[in-house]
MIKOLRO-326290 format. One line per field, with one value per residue (C-alpha): x, y, z; residue in three letters; chain. Coordinates in steps of 0.5 Angstrom, whole numbers, plus 500, padded with zeros to 3 digits. Layout:
N
c1 (X,...) .
c2 (Y,...) .
c3 (Z,...) .
r (ALA,...) .
c (A,...) .
//
This chain:
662
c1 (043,048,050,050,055,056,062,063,059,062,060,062,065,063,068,077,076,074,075,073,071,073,069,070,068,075,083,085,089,089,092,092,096,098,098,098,093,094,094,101,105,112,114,114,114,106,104,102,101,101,109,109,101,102,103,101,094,094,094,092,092,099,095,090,084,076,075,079,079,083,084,084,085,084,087,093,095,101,099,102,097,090,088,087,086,084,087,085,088,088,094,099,099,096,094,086,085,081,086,081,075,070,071,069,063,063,068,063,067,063,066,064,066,069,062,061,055,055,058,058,058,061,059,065,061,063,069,072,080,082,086,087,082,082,077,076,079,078,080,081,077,077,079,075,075,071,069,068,067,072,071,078,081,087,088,096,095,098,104,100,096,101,105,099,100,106,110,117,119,112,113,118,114,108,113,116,108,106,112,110,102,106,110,103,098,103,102,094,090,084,078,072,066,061,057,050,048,046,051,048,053,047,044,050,048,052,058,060,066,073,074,070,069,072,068,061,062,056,057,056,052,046,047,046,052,059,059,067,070,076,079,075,078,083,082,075,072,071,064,059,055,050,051,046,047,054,056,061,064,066,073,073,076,083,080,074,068,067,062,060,053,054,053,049,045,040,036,034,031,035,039,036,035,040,039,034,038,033,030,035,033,030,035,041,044,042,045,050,049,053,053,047,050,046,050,048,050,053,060,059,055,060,066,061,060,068,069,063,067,073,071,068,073,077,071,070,078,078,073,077,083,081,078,083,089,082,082,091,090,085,090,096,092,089,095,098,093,095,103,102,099,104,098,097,103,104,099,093,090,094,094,087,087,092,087,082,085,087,080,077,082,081,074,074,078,074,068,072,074,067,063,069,069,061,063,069,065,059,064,068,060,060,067,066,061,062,069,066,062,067,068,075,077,076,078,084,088,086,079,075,072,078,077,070,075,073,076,071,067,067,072,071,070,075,082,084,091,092,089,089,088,089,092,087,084,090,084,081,082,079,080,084,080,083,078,080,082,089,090,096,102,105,111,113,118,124,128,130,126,119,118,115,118,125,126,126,132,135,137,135,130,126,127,125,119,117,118,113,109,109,108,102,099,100,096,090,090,091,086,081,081,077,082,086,085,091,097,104,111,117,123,129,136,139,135,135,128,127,125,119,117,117,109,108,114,112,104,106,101,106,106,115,120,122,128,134,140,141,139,132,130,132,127,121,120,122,116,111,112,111,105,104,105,100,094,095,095,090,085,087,086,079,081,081,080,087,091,094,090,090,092,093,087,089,091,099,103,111,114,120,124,131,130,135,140,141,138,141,139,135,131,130,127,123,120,118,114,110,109,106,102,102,095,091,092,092,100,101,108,109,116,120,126,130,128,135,138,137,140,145,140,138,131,131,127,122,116,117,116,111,106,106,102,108,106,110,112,112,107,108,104,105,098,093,086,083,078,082,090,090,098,094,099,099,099,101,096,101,099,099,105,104,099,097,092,097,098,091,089,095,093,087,089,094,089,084,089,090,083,081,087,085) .
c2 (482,487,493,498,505,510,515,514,508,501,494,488,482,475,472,471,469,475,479,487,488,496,497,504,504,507,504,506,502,499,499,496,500,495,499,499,500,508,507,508,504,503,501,500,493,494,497,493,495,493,493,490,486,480,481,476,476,481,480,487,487,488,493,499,497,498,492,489,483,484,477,479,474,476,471,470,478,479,480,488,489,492,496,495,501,500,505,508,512,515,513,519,522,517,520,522,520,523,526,526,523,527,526,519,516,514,509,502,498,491,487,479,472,467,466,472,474,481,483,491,496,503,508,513,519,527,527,532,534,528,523,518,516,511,507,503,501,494,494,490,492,487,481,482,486,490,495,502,506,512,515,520,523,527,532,531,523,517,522,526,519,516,522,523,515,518,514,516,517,518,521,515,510,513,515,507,505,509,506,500,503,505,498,494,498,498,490,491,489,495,495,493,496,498,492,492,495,487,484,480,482,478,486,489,497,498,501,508,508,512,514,517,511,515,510,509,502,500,501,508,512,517,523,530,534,535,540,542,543,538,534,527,520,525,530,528,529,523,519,521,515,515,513,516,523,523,523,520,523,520,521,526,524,528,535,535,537,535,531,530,526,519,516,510,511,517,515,514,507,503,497,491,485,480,472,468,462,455,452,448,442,442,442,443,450,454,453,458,463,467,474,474,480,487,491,496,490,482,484,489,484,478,484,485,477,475,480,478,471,474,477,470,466,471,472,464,462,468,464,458,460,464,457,454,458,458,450,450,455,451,445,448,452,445,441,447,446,438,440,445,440,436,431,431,429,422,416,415,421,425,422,421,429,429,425,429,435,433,430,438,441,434,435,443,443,438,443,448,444,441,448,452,445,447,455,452,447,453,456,452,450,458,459,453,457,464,462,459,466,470,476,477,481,479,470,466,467,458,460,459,466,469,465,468,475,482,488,491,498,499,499,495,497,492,488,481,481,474,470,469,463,461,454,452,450,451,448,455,461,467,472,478,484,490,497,501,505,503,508,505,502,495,493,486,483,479,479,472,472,471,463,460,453,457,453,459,462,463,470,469,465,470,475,471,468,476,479,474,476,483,482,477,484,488,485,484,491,493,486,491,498,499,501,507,507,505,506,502,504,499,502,496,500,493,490,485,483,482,475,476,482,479,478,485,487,483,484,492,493,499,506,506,500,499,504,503,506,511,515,512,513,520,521,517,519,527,526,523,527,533,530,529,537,539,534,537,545,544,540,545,551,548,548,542,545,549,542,542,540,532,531,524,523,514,512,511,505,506,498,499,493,492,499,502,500,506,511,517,521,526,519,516,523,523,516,517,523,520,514,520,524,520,516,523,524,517,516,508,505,498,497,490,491,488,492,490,492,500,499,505,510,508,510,515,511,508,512,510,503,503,507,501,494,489,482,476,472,466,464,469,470,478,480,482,483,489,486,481,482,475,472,471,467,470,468,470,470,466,464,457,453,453,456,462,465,472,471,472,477,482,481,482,489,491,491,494,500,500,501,506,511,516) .
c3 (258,255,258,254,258,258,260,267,267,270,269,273,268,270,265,265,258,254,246,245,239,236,229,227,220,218,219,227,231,238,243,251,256,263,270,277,282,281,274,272,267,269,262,254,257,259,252,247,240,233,234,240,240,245,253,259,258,252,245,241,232,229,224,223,220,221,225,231,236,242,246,253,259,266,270,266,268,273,280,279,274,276,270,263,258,251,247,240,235,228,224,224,217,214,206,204,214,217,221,228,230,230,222,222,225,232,233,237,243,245,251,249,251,247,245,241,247,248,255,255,250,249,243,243,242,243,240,236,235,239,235,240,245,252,250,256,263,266,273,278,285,292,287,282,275,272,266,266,259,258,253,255,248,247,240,241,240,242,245,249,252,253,257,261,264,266,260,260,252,251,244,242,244,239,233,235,234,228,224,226,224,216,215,217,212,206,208,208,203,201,206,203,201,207,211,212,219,221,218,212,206,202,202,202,198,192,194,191,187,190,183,178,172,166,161,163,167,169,177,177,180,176,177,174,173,177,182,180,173,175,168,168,172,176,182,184,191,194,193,199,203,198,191,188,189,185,178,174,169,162,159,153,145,145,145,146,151,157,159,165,166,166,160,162,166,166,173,180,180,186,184,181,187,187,185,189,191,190,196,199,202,210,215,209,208,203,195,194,187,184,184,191,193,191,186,179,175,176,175,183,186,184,187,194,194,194,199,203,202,204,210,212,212,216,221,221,222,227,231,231,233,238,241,240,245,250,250,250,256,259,259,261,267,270,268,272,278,279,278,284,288,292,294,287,282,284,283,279,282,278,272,272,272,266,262,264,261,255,254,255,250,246,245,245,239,236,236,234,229,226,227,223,216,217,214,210,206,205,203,199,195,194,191,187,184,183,180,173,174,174,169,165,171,176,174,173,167,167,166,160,160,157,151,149,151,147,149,153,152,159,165,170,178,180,178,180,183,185,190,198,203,210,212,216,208,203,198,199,195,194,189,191,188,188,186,179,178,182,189,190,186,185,188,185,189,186,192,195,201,200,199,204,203,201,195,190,193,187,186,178,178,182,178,171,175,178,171,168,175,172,165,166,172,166,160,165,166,159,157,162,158,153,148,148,155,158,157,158,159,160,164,163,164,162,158,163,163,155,155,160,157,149,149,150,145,139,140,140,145,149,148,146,146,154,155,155,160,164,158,156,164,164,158,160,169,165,160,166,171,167,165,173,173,167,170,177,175,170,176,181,177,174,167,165,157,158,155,149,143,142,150,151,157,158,164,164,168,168,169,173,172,176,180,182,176,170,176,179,185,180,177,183,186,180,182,189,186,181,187,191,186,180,182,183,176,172,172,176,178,178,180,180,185,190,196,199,192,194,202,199,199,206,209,203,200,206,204,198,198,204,198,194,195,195,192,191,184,189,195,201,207,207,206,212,213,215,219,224,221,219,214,208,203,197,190,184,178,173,166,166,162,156,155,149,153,154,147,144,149,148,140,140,146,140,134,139,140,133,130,136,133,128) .
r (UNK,UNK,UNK,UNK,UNK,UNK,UNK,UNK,UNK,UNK,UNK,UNK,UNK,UNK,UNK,UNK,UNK,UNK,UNK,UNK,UNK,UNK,UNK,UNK,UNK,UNK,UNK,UNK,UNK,UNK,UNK,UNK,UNK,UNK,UNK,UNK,UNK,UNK,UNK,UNK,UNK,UNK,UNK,UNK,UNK,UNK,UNK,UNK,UNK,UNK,UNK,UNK,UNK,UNK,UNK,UNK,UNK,UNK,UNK,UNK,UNK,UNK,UNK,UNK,UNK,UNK,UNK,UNK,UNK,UNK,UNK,UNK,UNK,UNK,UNK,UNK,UNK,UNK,UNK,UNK,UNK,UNK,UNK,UNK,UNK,UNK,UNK,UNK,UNK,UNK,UNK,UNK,UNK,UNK,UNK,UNK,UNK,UNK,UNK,UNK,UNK,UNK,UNK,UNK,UNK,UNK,UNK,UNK,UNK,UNK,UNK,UNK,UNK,UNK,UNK,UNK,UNK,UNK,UNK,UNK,UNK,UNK,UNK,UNK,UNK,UNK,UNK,UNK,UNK,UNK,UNK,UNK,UNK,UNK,UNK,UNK,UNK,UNK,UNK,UNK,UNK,UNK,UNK,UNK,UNK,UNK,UNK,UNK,UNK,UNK,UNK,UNK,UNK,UNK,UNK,UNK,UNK,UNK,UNK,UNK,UNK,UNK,UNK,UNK,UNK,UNK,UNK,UNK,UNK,UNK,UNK,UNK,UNK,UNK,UNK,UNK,UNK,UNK,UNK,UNK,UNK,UNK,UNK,UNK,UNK,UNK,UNK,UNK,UNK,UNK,UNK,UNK,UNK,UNK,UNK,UNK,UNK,UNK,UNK,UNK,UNK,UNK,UNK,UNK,UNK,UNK,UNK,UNK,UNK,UNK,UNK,UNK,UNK,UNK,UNK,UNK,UNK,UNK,UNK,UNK,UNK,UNK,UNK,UNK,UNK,UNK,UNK,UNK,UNK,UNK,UNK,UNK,UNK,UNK,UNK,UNK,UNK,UNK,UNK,UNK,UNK,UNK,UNK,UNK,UNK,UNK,UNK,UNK,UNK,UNK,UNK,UNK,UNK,UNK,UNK,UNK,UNK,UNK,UNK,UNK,UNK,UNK,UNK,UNK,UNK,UNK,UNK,UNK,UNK,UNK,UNK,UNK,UNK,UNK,UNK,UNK,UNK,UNK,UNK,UNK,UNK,UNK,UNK,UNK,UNK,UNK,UNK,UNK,UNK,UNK,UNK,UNK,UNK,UNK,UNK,UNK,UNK,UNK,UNK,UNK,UNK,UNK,UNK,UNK,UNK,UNK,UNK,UNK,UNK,UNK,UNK,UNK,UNK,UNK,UNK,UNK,UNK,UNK,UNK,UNK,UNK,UNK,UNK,UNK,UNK,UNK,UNK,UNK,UNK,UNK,UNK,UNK,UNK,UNK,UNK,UNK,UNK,UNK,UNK,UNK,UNK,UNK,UNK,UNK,UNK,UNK,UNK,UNK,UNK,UNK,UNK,UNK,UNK,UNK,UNK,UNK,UNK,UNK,UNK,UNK,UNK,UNK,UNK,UNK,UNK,UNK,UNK,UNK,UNK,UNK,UNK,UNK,UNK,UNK,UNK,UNK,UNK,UNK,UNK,UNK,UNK,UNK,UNK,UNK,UNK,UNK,UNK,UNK,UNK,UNK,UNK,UNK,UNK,UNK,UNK,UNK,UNK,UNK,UNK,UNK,UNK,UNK,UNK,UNK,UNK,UNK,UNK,UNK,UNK,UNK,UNK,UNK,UNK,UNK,UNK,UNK,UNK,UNK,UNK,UNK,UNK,UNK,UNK,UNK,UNK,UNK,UNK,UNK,UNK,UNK,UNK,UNK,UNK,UNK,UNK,UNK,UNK,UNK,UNK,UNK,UNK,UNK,UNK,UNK,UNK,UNK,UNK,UNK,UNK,UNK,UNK,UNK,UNK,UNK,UNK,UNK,UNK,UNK,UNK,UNK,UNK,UNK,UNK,UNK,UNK,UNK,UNK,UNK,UNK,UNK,UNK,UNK,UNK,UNK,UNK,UNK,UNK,UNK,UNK,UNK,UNK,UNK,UNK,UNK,UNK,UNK,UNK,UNK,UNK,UNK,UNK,UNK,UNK,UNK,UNK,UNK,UNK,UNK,UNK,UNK,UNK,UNK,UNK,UNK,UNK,UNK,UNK,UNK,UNK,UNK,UNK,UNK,UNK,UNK,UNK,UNK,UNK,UNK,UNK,UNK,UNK,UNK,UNK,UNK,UNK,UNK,UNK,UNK,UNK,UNK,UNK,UNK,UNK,UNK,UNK,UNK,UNK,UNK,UNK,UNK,UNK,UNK,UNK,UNK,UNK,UNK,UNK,UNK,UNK,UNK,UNK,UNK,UNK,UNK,UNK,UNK,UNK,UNK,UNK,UNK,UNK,UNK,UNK,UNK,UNK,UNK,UNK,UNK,UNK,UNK,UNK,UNK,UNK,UNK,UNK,UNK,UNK,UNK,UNK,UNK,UNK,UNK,UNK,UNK,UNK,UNK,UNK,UNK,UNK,UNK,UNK,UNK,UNK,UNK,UNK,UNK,UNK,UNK,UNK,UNK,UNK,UNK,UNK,UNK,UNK,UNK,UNK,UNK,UNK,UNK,UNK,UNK,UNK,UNK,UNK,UNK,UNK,UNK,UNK,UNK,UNK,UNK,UNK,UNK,UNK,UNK,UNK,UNK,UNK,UNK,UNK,UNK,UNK,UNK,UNK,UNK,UNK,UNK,UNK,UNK,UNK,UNK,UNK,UNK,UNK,UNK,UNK,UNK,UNK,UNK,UNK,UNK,UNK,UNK,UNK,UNK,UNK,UNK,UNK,UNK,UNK,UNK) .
c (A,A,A,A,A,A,A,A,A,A,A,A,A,A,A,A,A,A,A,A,A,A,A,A,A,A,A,A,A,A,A,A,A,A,A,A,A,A,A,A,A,A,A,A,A,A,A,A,A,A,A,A,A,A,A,A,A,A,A,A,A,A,A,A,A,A,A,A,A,A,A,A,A,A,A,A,A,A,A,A,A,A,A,A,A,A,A,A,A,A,A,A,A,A,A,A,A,A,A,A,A,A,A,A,A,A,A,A,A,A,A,A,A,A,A,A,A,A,A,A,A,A,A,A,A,A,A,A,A,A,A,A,A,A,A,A,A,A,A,A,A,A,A,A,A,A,A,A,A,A,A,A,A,A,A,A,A,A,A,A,A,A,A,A,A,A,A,A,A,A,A,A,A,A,A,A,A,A,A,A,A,A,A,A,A,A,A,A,A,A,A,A,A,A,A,A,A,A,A,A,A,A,A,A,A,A,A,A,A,A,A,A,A,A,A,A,A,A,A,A,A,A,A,A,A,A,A,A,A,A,A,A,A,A,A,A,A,A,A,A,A,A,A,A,A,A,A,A,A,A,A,A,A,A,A,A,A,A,A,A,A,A,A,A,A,A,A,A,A,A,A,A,A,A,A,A,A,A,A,A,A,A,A,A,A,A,A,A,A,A,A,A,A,A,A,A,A,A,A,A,A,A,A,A,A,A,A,A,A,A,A,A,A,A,A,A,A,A,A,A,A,A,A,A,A,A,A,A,A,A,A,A,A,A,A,A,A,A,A,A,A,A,A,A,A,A,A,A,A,A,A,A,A,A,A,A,A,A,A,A,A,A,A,A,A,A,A,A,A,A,A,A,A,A,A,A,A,A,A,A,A,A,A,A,A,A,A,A,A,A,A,A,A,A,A,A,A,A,A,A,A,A,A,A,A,A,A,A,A,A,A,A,A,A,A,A,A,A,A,A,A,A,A,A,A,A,A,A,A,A,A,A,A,A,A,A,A,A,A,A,A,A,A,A,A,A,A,A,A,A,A,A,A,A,A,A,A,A,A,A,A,A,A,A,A,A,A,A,A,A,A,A,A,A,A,A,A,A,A,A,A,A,A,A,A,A,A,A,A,A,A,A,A,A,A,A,A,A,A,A,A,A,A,A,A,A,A,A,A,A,A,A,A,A,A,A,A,A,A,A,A,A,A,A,A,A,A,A,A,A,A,A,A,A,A,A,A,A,A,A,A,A,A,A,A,A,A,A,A,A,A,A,A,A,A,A,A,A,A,A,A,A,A,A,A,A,A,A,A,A,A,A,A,A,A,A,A,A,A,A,A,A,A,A,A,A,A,A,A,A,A,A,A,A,A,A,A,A,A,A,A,A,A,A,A,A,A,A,A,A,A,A,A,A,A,A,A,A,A,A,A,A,A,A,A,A,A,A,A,A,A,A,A,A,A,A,A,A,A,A,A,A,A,A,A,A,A,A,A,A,A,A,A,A,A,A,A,A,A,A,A,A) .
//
């Protein structure tokens, strides 16, 4: 039976071999501190954390997220170790965070076995201003260990905690684990929408959107009228939980009025229900349908079911994982215990042990093994039929869908950046979905590093193959827009990327010709940051009648391409600029650059590209979860060779723009 504490409360734990689960609904790290009898930690050798996540008998993430699994295993813990506090914190500075706990629901901590079965559980109620908060205290007493439910917070943070275990250089160890925080979320991939309280994301409610849906996408919610007077699809508050209770402005024709009720959807009837699977066959899983998550249309309940696909298989490769480093550690103990005994190491009797040990591991793989095939072929079955199923937002540039293309009407609620799997079942690819519009810009990397198998090496090879990358990225964008609803710029100082960016040149498809020199650089950050200024003061000032007559509303996208060539310290300040502010107020960065070809201006430009989402123009296992922080390998959605698809698409988006001009 669960033991549910309370603060103060202790349970004794029957089990070495345990996980602690953190779900807190919101980014938080987690962290573990190892002390002595009196509770003091010697050292930043007796932290683990998302810098540092493995010590003996200890593994904690290596990143923020709403859910963590941390691996404890009580018997590998030295001697000296008599306490274990788990330690949770809001990441330092993080934009549009929470900022303290009592912002947030309450964060929710379960001790379980390797089997899942709840051992102890803790809600972390009552908190306030704190920002970090000990959690839970496993401690050892007479031999044996137990779990007392804490619940200690502290409004100074992980420094203050840490001072308060008397760590020497307690602020340079937090600074140490909120760098380490920033690198590991400019990695991440967005958090999904929420989950049902019961887990099952068959019934998952409709998301609310974090952005306001400037062209009536059917995934808005109904709603009445705006609260605030803020110009349509910029400075919008956040969406509350329940999406019926918001509105969603449309975007205006230059100079007109505003409108801000929903254009599609005047009422408050709930979401229609999701597609019934047919009846399986007895004994036999349930045949997967596409679009069987809840959702206002197909196009949402396909989005919830691929992130309810994703989170599985994070979820389902997490629990073989961890059944495996049980059944190596299992090995390696009793392998230990016939070494350790000279009666033992000679003759039959230790080779007889010997086997017997391996054939434990041999057979808890193997379960570990079939149960995770189960979830993968399911899973497998499913992806094979929600991808033919797939909008043209949201599916490959190889998919018939794009053949029976038309500019839409309305903008999607999200976008396909590429594709993600595991090792453990490469033929497994889940669709990486990012929500529009984009909260954060895109870095292409055209360095060298990032191939997994070293093979594209070639400094220009990367560079062409990252241009096609970012090319292909911006005509699914501009594909996804209505018509005058998305506007590009190409900064090129040395032309260096003229082949690649042919299709959206010769289609027209561009607001300008890519600019040229130090020159064409100057003028085009000039025009979009002061564009960035006009939104801002019209947004914070409530006037969003106040722009000049005939404003160009769209969205804009800056390509950056050979970054920092043709930029002097006024361009690039201009840059960071719009990366920061920009997305607030419709202005997008897509930059493909060498991080390395900008070691000159030295951590400068640190912050600059940890706001941007870094992808790859070759497979990488950069990205990460937020559930479990697994390496996902990441790949580029490249146009298949050969084919004119990019081609038609961007003709038909150019013939688009030109019928939507007045």
């Amino acid at each position: 039976m669960t033991a549910e504490l309370v603060r103060g409360q202790n349970h004794p734990l029957s089990q070495a071999r345990l996980e602690i689960r953190v779900s807190a609904g919101t980014p938080i790290v987690a962290a573990a501190t190892l002390g002595d009898e009196n509770g003091k930690v010697h050292g930043v050798e007796g932290v683990a954390h998302p810098g540092a996540p493995t010590l003996p008998g200890l593994e904690v993430s290596r990143q923020a997220a709403a859910d963590h699994r941390l691996a404890v295993d009580l018997d590998a813990m030295p001697d000296v170790v008599h306490r274990v506090h788990v330690l949770l914190s809001l990441p330092a500075g993080a934009a549009g965070g929470p900022g303290r706990f009592g912002a947030v629901a309450a964060p929710f901590v379960a001790v379980t076995g390797l089997d899942g079965a709840e051992i102890a559980t803790f809600t972390l109620t009552g908190l306030e201003a704190e920002t970090a908060v000990v959690a839970l205290e496993l401690y050892r007493r007479q031999g044996a260990w137990k779990v007392r439910a804490v619940g200690q917070g502290y409004a100074g943070g992980l420094a203050d905690l840490f001072a308060d275990q008397s760590l020497p250089e307690a602020h340079r160890l937090a600074a140490a684990i909120n760098d380490a925080v920033a690198q590991g979320l400019a990695r991440s991939v967005a958090a999904p929408p929420p989950r049902t309280a019961d887990g099952d994301r068959t019934r998952q409610p409709a998301a609310p959107t974090l952005g306001p849906d400037p062209s009536g996408s059917p995934y808005g919610a109904p709603g009445t009228q705006s609260a605030t007077g803020s110009l349509p699809g910029y400075g919008a508050d956040p969406a509350p939980a329940d999406p019926s209770a918001v509105t969603q402005p449309s975007l205006p024709t230059a100079g007109g009025p505003i409108d801000y009720h929903h254009p599609r959807r005047q009422n408050t009837a709930p979401p229609p229900p999701p597609p019934t699977a047919p009846p399986a066959a007895p004994g036999q899983p349930a045949r997967p349908v596409a679009g069987d998550a809840t959702g206002w249309s197909m196009d949402e309940r396909l989005y919830n079911q691929v992130w309810g696909m994703f989170e599985d298989l994070a979820r389902t490769t997490a629990a073989y994982r961890s059944a495996v480093d049980f059944a190596d550690s299992r090995m390696e103990k009793e392998l230990e215990q016939v070494l350790s005994d000279p009666r033992s190491r000679i003759g039959g009797q230790a080779d007889a042990a010997r086997e017997a040990a391996r054939a434990k591991h041999s057979q808890l793989v193997d379960q570990a093994r079939q149960a995770l095939d189960r979830d993968l072929a399911q899973l497998t079955a499913e992806a094979d039929v929600v991808e033919p199923a797939l909008p043209p937002a949201y599916a490959g540039w190889d998919n018939p869908v794009w053949h029976g293309y038309q500019v839409p009407t309305e903008l999607p609620m999200a976008l396909r950046l590429g594709d993600l799997h595991l090792s453990e079942c490469a033929r497994l690819r889940i669709p990486m979905l990012v929500r529009l519009p984009l909260e954060r810009g895109l870095w292409i990397d055209s360095g060298r590093a990032g191939s997994l198998d070293g093979s594209f090496a070639d400094t220009h090879e990367t560079r062409r193959l990252a241009m096609e990358s970012a090319v292909a990225h911006t005509a699914r964008l501009l594909a996804v827009h209505p018509a005058g609803e998305f506007t590009v710029y190409v900064v090129d100082p040395a032309g260096s990327g003229a082949q690649a960016l042919a299709p959206l040149v010769q289609t027209g498809v561009l607001a300008a010709p890519p600019a040229l020199g130090a020159a064409g650089v100057a003028d085009v950050l000039s025009r979009l940051t002061q564009r960035v200024d006009l939104v801002q003061m019209a947004v914070r000032g409530g006037a969003a009648d106040s722009l000049p007559p005939g404003f160009d509303t769209s969205r804009h996208l800056l390509v950056v391409n050979d970054f920092p060539h043709g930029f002097d310290d006024r361009a690039v300040t201009q840059l960071r600029y719009l990366a920061d502010e920009g997305p607030d107020v419709g202005v997008h960065l897509m930059m493909v650059a060498d991080r390395e070809d900008a070691a000159g201006y030295g951590p400068l430009l640190d912050p600059l590209w940890r706001s941007l989402l870094r992808l790859t123009p070759v497979p990488d296992d950069h990205l990460a979860d937020p559930w479990v922080g697994h390496a996902w390998t990441y790949e580029p959605p490249l146009v298949p060779p050969g084919s004119q698809v990019l081609q038609q698409v961007l003709t038909q988006v150019a013939a688009a723009r030109r019928a939507w001009r007045p």
